[in-house]
N, C-alpha and C positions, 0 to 999 in steps of 0.2 A: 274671630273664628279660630279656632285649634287644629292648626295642621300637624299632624305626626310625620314633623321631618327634624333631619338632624340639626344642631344647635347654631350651626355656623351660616348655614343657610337659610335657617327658619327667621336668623337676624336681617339679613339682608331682604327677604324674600316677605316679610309679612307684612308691607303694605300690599301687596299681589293681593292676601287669601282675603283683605276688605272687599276687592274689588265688585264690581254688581256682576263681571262675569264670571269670575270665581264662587262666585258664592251658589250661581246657576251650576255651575258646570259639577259643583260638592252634591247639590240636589240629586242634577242628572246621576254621579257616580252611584250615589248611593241606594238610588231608585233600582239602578243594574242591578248591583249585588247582590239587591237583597230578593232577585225577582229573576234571575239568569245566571247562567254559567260565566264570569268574567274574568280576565287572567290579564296581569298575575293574580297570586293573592292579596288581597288586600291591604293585609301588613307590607307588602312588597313593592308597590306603588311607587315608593319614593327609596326604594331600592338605590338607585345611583347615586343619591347623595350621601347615603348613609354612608358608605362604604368608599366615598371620596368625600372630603370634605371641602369647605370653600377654598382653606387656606391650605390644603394640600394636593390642590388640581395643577396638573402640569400638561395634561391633554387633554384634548374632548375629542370625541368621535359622536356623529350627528346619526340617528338612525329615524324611521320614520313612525312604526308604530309597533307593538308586542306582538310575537308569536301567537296566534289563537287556535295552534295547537292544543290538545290535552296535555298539560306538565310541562309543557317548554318551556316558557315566558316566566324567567324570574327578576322584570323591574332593571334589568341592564338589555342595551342594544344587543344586537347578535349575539347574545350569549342564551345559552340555554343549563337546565339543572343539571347534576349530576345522573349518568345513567339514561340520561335523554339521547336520541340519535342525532347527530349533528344535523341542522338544516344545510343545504347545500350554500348558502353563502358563506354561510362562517367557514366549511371545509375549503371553500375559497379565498377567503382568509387567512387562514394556516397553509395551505399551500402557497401562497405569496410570502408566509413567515418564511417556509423551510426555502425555496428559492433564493430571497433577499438576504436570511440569517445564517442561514443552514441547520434552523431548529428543527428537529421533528415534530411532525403532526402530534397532538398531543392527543390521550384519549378522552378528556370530557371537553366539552363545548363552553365550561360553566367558566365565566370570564371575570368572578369575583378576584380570583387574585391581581388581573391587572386593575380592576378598580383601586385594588388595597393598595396600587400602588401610585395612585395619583390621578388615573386614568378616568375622567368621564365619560361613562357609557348611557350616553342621553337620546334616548326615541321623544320625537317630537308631541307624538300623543301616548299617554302613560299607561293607556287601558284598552282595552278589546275587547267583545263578545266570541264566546268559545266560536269556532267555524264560519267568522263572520269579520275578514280582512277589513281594516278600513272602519268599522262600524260606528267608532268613538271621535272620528276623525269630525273636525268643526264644532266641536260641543263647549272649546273655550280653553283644550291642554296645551292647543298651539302658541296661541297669543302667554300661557302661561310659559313654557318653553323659550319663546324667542323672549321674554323677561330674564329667562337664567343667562341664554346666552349674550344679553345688553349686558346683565351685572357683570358677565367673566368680562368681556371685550373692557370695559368702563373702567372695574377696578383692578385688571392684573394686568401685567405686562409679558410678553415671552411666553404665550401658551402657545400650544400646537394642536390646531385645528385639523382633522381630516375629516374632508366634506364628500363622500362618495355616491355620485350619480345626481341628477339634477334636483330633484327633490332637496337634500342635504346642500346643492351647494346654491340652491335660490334662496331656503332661511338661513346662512351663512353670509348674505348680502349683509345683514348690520355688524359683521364685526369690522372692526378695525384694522384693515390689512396692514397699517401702518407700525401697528407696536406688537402685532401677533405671527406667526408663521402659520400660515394657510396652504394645507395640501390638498390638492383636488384629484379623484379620478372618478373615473369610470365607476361602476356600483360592482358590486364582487356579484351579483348575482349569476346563473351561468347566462340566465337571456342576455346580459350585457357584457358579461367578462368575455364569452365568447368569441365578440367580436372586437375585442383589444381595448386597452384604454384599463383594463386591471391589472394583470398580471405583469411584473416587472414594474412598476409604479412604485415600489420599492421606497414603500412612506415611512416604513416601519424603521429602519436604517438612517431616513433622513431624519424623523423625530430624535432620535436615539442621538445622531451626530449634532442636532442643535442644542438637544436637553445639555448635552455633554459641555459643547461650549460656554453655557452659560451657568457653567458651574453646579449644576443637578447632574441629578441619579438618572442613571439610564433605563427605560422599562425592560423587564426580564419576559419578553414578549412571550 
């Protein structure tokens, strides 16, 4: 089968798209699209890898599935497009930057350039129906997913994982805390930031200070 993903990835990653659930789960997507409102767009699906590549990953960040807003959802975790109104977790988010770094809040949401810069921005299931949270959730993007995250944990050393709220940190059980740095908090949401466990978790800072150590580029958060 012919996945449209980036080169570095689609090497590693294409005994996955043989698989007998992959090959369901291509049905089910394409059944959606061609028959519902589903986001992102299509082309954007494998949005995160394009824009990180295998051999230029230095972070992941776990999220769980796309905005099924209208226009939010462009294929990266908490990020949204240009000109989109921040969802309130990412403004949680940025407010943990400006805290921890003393960046200012930035005005768009759209979190491509931390991808460009090594960052993967991985939701656990890749698709959505418009106004319909969850919807894609069990259809076979998971078990796809927790395959990206065996090949990081397997073949890189020294990434930095930030696993935020339970969800993110139950399928962050198969990496390898041994050769990885795993940061854990609370979800930035406000239902959960609220009551502590996000703010001051100050991940951004500690990613930064290990990239640093071992000789990489620091993310320009």
């Amino acid at each position: 089968m012919d996945v449209k993903i980036e080169e570095s990835w689609k090497k590693r990653l294409s005994t996955e798209f043989e698989k007998p659930y992959f090959v369901s789960l291509t049905d089910f997507v394409k059944q959606e699209y061609a028959t519902k409102q589903i986001f992102p767009s299509a082309k954007q699906i494998f949005n995160a890898f394009e824009h990180c590549p295998f051999d230029r990953c230095n972070v992941v960040i776990l999220g769980q599935d796309p905005y099924h807003g209208f226009g939010q959802a462009n294929g990266l975790c908490f990020s949204v497009n240009d000109g989109v109104r921040m969802p309130p977790s990412l403004l949680n988010i940025f407010k943990e930057i400006k805290e921890d770094l003393g960046k200012e809040i930035p005005k768009t949401g759209n979190l491509e350039r931390w991808a460009d810069q090594g960052v993967l921005l991985l939701n656990a299931t890749l698709t959505v129906e418009a106004g319909k949270a969850g919807s894609h959730q069990n259809k076979g993007w998971e078990i796809f997913t927790d395959a990206v995250i065996r090949c990081l944990s397997n073949e890189k050393q020294d990434l930095v994982f930030m696993l935020w709220g339970k969800y993110a940190q139950d399928k962050g059980k198969i990496i390898d805390a041994n050769k990885h740095h795993v940061l854990k908090a609370k979800h930035p949401s406000p239902m959960a930031a609220n009551y502590g466990g996000w703010f001051g978790c100050k991940h951004f800072s500690q990613a930064n200070a290990f990239l640093k150590e071992r000789g990489l580029k620091p993310i320009e958060w």
